[in-house]
C-alpha positions, 0 to 999 in steps of 0.5 A: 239423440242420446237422451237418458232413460229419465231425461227421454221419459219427460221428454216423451211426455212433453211431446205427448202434452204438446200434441194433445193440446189444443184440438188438432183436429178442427184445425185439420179440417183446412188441410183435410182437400190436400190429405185426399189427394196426397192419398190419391196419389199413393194409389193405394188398392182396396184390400191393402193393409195400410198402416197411418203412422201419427195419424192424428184425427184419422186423416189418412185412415179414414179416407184409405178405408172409404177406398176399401182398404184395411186401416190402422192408425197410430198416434200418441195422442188420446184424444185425438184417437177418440175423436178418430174413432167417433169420425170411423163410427160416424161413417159407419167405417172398420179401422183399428185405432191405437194409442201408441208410440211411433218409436215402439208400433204394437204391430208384428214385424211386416204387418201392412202393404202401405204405411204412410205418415202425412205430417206424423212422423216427423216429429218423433225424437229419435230419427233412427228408432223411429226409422227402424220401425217404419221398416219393421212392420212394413212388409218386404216389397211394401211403400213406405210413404212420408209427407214432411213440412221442408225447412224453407217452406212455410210451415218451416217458418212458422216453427222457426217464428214460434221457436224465435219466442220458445225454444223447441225440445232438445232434440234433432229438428223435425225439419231435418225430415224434410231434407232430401240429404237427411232422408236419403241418409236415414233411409236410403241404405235399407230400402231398394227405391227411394224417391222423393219430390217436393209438393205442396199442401194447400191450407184454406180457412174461412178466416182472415190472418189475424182470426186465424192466428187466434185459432191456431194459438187457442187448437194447435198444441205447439202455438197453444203450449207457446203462448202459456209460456209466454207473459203478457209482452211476450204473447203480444210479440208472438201473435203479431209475429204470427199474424205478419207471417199468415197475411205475408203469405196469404193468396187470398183477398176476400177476407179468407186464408189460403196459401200453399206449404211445402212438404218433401213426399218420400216414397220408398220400397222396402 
């Protein structure tokens, strides 16, 4: 991507509206079972300094820290940070939450043991900068850990069912991330171990396709941003869109939603 300072600023503050709109972090909540366990299986030790890059509500923050390790979240939305601070303080928890820009970290160069980034850093615009980052403020012998939705699962459709109604932002798909060819690309030449694993997060509502379109479209900054896009007819095509997408792949038959979502897990060593 080489945007223009002008044309990167107002794209920057495109993201930044998208993503704080809405409230991510009630639709989390169905995500919240696959966060722990994709945490779990990082293994991370108590006393580590693990940094949560695009942390949104604190969802890998807040459960590192209850293991005894030294968190820090990152994201470049406001609200969704104050809404982490009010859950660390709600627990009676020490995290360190910043308002900041994944491409630009406030943090010195080889700061953490761990950083992770579930479903985060994905969809900053520029892949390379954002990539030297993860690398500076990782120490050396430290784990870079990524989990990114992959193209052909299903949150790779839904992207492609919202963007068949809007277009997305002009920049290089957040989907490429999960794209083991581009992953290695990006950071196999600046780490000594990449290993990389398909996996699946589990989203589970009390709610059926058809609620759970509404509840997406009204807290999920880029379903909410779409639907204000769009007119009456085009709304109507998008939601029945999205519900026919939910009910396709809904495991459940009790009037609830549950499904899987394909997510490529990056471990790399610096």
């Amino acid at each position: 991507m080489n945007a223009q300072p002008n044309e990167l600023e107002t794209l920057k503050d495109r993201l930044k509206a998208t993503w704080s709109a809405g409230d991510y972090g009630r639709v989390a909540r169905g995500l919240e079972r696959s966060a722990e366990d994709f945490l779990e299986r990082i293994g991370v030790a108590a006393g580590d300094d693990l940094l949560d890059v695009a942390c949104g509500t604190g969802q890998i923050a807040i459960p590192a820290a209850r293991t005894g390790a030294h968190a820090t979240g990152l994201d470049l939305a406001e609200p969704w940070i104050d809404r982490a601070r009010e859950r660390a303080a709600e627990e009676g928890l020490d995290i360190r939450f910043d308002v900041g820009d994944a491409e630009r970290m406030p943090y010195d160069d080889a700061r953490f043991d761990v950083v992770v980034s579930l479903i985060g850093v994905m969809f900053a615009p520029r892949p390379e900068v954002v990539t030297a980052e993860l690398l500076r403020v990782c120490r050396p012998g430290g784990r870079i850990v990524l989990g990114n939705w992959t193209p052909e699962g299903f949150i790779g459709r839904f992207f492609r069912t919202v963007a068949g109604h809007v277009p997305p932002p002009d920049m290089p798909s957040p989907l490429l991330w999960g794209n083991e060819d581009a992953v290695r690309e990006r950071l196999g030449p600046h780490v000594s171990e990449l290993r990389l694993a398909r996996r699946n997060l589990h989203f589970d509502y009390a709610m059926g396709p058809a609620d759970l379109t509404d509840h997406f479209i009204e807290l999920f900054g880029p379903t909410k941003m779409a639907w204000d896009a769009l007119d009456a007819a085009g709304r109507s095509a998008l939601k029945s869109d999205l519900v026919e997408l939910w009910d396709s792949h809904n495991e459940a038959t009790d009037g609830s939603t549950r499904l899987h979502a394909e997510i490529l897990k990056v471990v790399a060593v610096r």
